[in-house]
C-alpha positions as CSV (number, residue, x, y, z in Angstrom):
1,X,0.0,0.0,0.0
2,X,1.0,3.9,-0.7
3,X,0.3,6.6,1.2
4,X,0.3,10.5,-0.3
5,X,-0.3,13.0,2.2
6,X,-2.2,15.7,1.4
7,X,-0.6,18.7,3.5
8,X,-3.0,21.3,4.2
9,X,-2.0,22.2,8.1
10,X,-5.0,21.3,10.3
11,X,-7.3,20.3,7.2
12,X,-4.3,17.5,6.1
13,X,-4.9,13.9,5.3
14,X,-3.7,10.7,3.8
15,X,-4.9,8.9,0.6
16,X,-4.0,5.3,1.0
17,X,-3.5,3.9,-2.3
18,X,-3.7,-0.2,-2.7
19,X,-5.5,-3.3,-3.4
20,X,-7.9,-4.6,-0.5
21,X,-8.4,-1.1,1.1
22,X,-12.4,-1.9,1.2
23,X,-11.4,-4.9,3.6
24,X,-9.3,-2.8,5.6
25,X,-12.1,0.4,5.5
26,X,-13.2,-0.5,9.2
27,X,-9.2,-0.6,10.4
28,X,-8.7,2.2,8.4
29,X,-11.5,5.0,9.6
30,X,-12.2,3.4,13.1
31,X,-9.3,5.9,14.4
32,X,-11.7,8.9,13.1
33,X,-15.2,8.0,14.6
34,X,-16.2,9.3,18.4
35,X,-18.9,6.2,18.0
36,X,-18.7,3.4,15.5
37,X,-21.4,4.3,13.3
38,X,-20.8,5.9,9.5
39,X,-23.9,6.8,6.8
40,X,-22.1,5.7,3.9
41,X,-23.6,7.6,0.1
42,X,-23.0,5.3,-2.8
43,X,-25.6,4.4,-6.2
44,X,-27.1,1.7,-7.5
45,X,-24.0,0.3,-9.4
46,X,-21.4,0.2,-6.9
47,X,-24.0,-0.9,-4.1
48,X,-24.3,-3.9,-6.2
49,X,-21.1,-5.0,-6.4
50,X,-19.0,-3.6,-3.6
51,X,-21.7,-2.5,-0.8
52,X,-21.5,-5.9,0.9
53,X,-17.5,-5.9,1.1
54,X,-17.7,-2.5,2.3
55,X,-20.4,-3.7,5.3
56,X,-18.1,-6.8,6.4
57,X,-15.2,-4.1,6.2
58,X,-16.4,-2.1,8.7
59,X,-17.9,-4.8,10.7
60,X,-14.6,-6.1,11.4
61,X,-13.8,-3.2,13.7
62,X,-17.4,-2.9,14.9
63,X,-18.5,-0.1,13.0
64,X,-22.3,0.1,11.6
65,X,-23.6,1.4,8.8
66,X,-26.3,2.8,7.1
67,X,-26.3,3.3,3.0
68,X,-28.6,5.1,0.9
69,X,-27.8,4.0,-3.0
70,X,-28.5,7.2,-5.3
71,X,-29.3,6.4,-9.4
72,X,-26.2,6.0,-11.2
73,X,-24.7,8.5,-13.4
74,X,-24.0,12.6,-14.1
75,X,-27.6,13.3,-13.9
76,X,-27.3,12.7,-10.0
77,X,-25.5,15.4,-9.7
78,X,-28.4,17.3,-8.9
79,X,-30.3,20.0,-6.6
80,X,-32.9,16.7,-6.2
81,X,-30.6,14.2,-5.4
82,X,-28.7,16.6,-3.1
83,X,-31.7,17.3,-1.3
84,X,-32.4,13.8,-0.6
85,X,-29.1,13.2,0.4
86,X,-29.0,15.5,2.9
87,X,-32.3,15.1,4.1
88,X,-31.4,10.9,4.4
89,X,-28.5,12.3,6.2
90,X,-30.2,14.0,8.7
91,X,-32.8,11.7,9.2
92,X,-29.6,9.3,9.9
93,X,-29.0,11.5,13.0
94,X,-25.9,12.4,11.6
95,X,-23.6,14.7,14.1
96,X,-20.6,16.9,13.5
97,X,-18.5,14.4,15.0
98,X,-19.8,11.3,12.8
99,X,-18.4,10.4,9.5
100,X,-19.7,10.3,5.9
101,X,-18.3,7.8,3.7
102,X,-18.8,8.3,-0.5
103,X,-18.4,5.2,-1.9
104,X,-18.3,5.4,-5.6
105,X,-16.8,7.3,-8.3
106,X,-16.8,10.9,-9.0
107,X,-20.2,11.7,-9.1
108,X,-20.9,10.4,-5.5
109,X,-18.4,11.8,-4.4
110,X,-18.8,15.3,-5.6
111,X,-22.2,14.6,-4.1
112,X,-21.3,13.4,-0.6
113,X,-18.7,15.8,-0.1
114,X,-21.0,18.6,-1.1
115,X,-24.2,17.2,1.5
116,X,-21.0,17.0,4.0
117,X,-20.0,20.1,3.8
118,X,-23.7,21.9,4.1
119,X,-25.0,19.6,6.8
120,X,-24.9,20.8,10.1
121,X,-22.4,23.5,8.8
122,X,-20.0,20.9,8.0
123,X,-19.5,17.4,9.1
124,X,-16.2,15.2,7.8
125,X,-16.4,12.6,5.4
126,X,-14.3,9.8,4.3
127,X,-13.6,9.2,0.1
128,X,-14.1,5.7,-0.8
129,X,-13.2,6.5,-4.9
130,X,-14.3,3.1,-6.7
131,X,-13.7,4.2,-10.6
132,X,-10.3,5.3,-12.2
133,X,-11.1,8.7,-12.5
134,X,-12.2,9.4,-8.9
135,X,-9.1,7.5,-7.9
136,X,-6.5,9.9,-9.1
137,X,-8.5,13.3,-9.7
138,X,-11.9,13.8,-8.1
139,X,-11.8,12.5,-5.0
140,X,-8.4,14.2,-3.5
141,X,-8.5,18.5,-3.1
142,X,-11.4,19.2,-2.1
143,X,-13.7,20.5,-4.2
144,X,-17.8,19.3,-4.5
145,X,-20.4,20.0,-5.6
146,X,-23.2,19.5,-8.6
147,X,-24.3,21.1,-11.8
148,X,-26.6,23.6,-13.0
149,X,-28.3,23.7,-16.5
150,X,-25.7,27.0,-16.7
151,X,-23.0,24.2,-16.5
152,X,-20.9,22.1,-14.8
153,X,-19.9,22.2,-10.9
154,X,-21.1,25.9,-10.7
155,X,-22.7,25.3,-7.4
156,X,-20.1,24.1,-4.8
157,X,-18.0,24.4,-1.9
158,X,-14.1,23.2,-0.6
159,X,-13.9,20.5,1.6
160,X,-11.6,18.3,2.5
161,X,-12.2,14.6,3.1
162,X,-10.8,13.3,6.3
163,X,-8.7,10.2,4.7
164,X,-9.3,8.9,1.1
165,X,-9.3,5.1,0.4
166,X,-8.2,3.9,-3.1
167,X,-8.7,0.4,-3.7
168,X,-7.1,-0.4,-6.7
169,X,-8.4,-3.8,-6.8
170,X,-11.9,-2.7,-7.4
171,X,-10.8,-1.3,-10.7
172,X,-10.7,-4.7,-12.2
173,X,-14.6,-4.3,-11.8
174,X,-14.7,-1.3,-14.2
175,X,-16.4,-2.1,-17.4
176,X,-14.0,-1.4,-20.2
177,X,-15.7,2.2,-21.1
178,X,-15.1,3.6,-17.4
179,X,-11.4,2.4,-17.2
180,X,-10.9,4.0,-20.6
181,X,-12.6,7.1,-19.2
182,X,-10.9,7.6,-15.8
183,X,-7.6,7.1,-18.4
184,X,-8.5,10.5,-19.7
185,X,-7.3,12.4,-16.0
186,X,-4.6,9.9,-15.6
187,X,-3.2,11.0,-19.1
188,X,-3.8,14.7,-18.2
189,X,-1.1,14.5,-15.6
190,X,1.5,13.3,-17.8
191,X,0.6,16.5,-20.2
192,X,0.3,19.2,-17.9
193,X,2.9,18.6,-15.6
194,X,5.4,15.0,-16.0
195,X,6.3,14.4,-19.3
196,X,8.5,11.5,-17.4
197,X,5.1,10.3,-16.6
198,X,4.1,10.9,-20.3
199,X,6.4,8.8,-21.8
200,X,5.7,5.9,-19.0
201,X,2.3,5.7,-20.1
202,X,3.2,6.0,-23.7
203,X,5.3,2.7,-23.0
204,X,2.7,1.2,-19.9
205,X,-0.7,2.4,-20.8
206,X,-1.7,-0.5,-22.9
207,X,-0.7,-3.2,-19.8
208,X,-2.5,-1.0,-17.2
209,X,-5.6,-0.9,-19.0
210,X,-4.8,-4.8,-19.2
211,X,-5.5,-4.8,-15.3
212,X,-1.6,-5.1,-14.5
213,X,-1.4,-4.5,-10.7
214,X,1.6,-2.8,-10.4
215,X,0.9,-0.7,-13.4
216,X,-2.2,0.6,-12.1
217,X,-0.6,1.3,-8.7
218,X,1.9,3.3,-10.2
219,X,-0.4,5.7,-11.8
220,X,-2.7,6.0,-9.4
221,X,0.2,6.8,-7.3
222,X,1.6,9.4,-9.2
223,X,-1.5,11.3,-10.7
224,X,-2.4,11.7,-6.5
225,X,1.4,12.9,-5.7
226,X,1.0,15.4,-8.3
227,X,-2.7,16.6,-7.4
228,X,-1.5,16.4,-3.8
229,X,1.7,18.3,-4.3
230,X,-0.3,21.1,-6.2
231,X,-3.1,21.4,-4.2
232,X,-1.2,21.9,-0.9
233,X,-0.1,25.3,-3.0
234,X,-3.1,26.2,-4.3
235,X,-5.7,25.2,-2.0
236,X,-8.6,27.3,-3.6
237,X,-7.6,27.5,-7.1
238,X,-6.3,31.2,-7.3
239,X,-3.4,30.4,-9.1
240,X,-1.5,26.6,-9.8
241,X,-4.3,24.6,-9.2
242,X,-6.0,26.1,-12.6
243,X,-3.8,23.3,-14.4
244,X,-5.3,20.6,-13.2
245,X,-8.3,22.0,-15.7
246,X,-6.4,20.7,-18.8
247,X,-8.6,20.4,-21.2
248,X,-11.3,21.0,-19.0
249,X,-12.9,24.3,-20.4
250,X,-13.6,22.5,-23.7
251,X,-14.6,19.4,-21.6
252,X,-17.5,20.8,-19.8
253,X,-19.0,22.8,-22.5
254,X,-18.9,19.3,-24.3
255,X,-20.6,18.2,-21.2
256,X,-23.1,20.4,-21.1
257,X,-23.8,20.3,-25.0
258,X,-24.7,16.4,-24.4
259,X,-26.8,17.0,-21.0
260,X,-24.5,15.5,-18.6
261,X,-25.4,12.0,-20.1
262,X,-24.0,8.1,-20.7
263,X,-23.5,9.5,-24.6
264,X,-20.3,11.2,-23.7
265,X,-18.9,10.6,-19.8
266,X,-16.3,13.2,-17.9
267,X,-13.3,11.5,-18.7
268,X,-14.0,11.1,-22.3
269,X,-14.5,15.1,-22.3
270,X,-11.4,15.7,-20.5
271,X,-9.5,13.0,-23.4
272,X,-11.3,15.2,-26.4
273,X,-10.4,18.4,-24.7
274,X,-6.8,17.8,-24.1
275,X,-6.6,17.0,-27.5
276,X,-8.0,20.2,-28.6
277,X,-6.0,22.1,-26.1
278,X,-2.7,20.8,-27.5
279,X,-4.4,21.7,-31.2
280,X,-5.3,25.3,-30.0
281,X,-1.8,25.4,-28.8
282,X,0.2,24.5,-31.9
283,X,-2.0,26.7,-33.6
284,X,-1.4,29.3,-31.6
285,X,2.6,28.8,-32.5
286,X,2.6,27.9,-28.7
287,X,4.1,24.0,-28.9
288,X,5.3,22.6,-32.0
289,X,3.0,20.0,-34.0
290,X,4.6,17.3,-33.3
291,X,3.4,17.5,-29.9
292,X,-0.5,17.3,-30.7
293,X,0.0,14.4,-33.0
294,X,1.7,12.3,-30.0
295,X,-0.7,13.4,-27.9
296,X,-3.5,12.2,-30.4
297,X,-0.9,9.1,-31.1
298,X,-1.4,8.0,-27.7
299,X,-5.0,8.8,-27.2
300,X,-5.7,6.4,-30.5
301,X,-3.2,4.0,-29.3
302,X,-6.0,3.4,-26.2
303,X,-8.8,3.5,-27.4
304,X,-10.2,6.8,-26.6
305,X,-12.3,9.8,-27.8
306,X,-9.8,12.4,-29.5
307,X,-12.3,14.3,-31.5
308,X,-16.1,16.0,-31.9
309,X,-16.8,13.5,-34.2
310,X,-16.2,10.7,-31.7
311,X,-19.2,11.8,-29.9
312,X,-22.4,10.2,-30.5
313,X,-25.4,12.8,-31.9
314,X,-25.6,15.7,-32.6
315,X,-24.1,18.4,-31.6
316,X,-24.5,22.3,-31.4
317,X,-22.1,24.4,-33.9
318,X,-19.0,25.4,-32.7
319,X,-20.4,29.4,-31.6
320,X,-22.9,27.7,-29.3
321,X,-19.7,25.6,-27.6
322,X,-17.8,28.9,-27.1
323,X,-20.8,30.4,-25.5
324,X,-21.0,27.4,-23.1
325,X,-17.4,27.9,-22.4
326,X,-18.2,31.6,-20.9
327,X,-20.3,29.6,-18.3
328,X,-16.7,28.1,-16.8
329,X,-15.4,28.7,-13.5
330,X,-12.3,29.7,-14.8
331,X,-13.7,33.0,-16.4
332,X,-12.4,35.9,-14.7
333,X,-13.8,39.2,-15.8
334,X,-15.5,37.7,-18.5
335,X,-12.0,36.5,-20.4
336,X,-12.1,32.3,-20.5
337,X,-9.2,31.2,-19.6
338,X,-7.3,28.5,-21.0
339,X,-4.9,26.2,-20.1
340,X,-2.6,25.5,-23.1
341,X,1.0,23.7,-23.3
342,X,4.1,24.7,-24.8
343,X,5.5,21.2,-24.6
344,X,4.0,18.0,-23.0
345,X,5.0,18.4,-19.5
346,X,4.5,22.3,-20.0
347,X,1.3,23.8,-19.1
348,X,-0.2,27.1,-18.5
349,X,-2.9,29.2,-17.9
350,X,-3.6,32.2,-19.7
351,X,-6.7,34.4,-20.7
352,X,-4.9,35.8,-24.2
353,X,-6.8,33.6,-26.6
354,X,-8.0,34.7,-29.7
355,X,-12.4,33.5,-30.0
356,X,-11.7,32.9,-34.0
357,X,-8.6,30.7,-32.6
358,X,-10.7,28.7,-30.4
359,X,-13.8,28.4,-33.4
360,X,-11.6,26.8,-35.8
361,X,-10.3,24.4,-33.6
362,X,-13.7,23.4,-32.3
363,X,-14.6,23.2,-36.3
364,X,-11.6,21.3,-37.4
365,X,-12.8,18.8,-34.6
366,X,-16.1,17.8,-35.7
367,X,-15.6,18.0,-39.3
């Protein structure tokens, strides 16, 4: 097992990083709990398959729980389904001192974090990540929260989990589609900020999506170490943490163009817009060429989404995308603000982006 602290003075933690960790959850979170009880968040998916493990986990330590299972998917991440959370919550008796544990992937816990943070002006919680992309991204910094028709994540707060479990032996439970998805932030990490890391995936992507152990420990590990290591500097996102958004501005308009739905999933839009961020940034004389097309190289090499046209449907014309963009967090003053790369390994943010720039990329894409 790994452990990556999160250092954040008093609001510190560890993510433990490892196969069997949902075993271990009652050893693991007993040391946080003035009475050994936890409400535990998950949906219908991951109740199904891990729910029961989780249960035995914590009854090893003689812990109780109670689990309310919330439909699956982006769609949950909802004013309704937060309200029922936190009502369920409450009706749970839940105090100050007790624990919330979010078992599932980054929709869940988004979700839970957000009900913890509101409930009772803030009780802790405990990250359970059970899908690629919660493991390395959404479930360590922080931030939760759900969408808005406006967009994604607009209505939110910082909080910070107490301890974050990532059992990496639950990933060989992720259909093919998810794995490939949750690839999209692994990836992301190599290109804003490693490109050591880079050119380990290029050469170990195709035996970690295989299910090789130590593969997938490895990147797990080191996407967290990175996220860990910039989110202790930029706690609230006024100035490093912005990279982490690679890819993200096009990524949630995408998003928001499909309706937060199963026809395109988060780390699918984060694969499509690092690709178009590495475009826009060669066209902008920014990288050379040859970087997009090893970016797009790699992207093909596993199997993902690189393009517009890789998404099913129809979609709105590129003017419409640019006007969901201005709906991002990142916009400051009413300039969108882009990460771009002058090299892999070489990201930044910046606001000095021509719109006719951005429009032809976003055409290129889906033609």
């Amino acid at each position: 097992m790994n452990t990556v602290h999160v250092d954040l003075g008093e609001r510190s933690y560890d993510v433990r990083i490892g196969p069997g960790l949902i075993a271990r959850a009652g050893a693991e979170i007993a040391p946080l709990l003035p009475r050994k009880r936890v409400a535990v968040l998950t949906d219908e998916n991951v109740a199904a398959l891990h729910l029961d493990a989780l249960r035995a986990g914590l009854a090893a330590e003689g812990i109780t729980m109670e689990a309310l299972a919330l439909p699956a998917g982006e769609a949950t991440k909802s004013w309704a389904q937060l309200q029922q959370a936190t009502e369920w919550l409450l009706e749970q008796k839940v105090e100050r001192r007790d624990v919330v544990v979010a078992l599932g992937g980054g929709v869940i816990g988004d979700l839970a974090g957000f009900a913890a943070s509101i409930l009772r002006r803030g009780v802790r919680f405990v990250q359970l990540p059970t899908s690629l992309l919660a493991q390395v991204d959404s479930s360590v910094g922080g931030k939760t929260g759900i969408n808005a028709t406006q967009g994604k994540n607009l209505v939110g707060a910082f909080h910070q989990p107490s301890l974050v479990l990532a059992d990496t032996g639950i990933l060989d439970t992720l259909p093919p589609r998810d794995f490939r998805a949750g690839y999209g932030e692994v990836v992301k990490y190599g290109l804003l900020g490693d490109a050591a890391f880079f050119d380990w995936l290029e050469a170990h992507g195709p035996a970690l999506a295989a299910g090789e152990a130590e593969a997938r420990l490895h990147a797990v590990t080191r996407s967290v170490e990175m996220k860990a290591d910039i989110v202790a500097r930029d706690e609230t996102e006024q100035g490093d943490r912005a990279l982490l958004n690679l890819g993200h501005t096009f990524a949630h308009a995408l998003e928001a163009a499909t309706g937060y739905s199963d026809r395109l999933l988060h780390g699918e839009a984060v694969a499509i817009g690092c690709a178009l961020a590495f475009d826009l940034s060669a066209r902008l004389g920014l990288c050379s060429q040859e970087c997009p097309v090893r970016v797009r190289a790699h992207l093909a090499a596993m199997g993902m989404s690189r393009d517009l046209t890789d998404i099913p449907g129809d979609l709105p014309g590129a003017e419409s995308l640019l006007a969901l963009m201005g709906q991002d967090k990142k916009v400051v003053d009413g300039r969108l603000r882009f990460i771009l790369a002058r090299d892999i390994g070489a990201a930044f943010v910046t606001s000095d982006v021509p719109a006719d720039a951005v429009l032809q990329v976003l055409a290129d894409s889906a033609a």
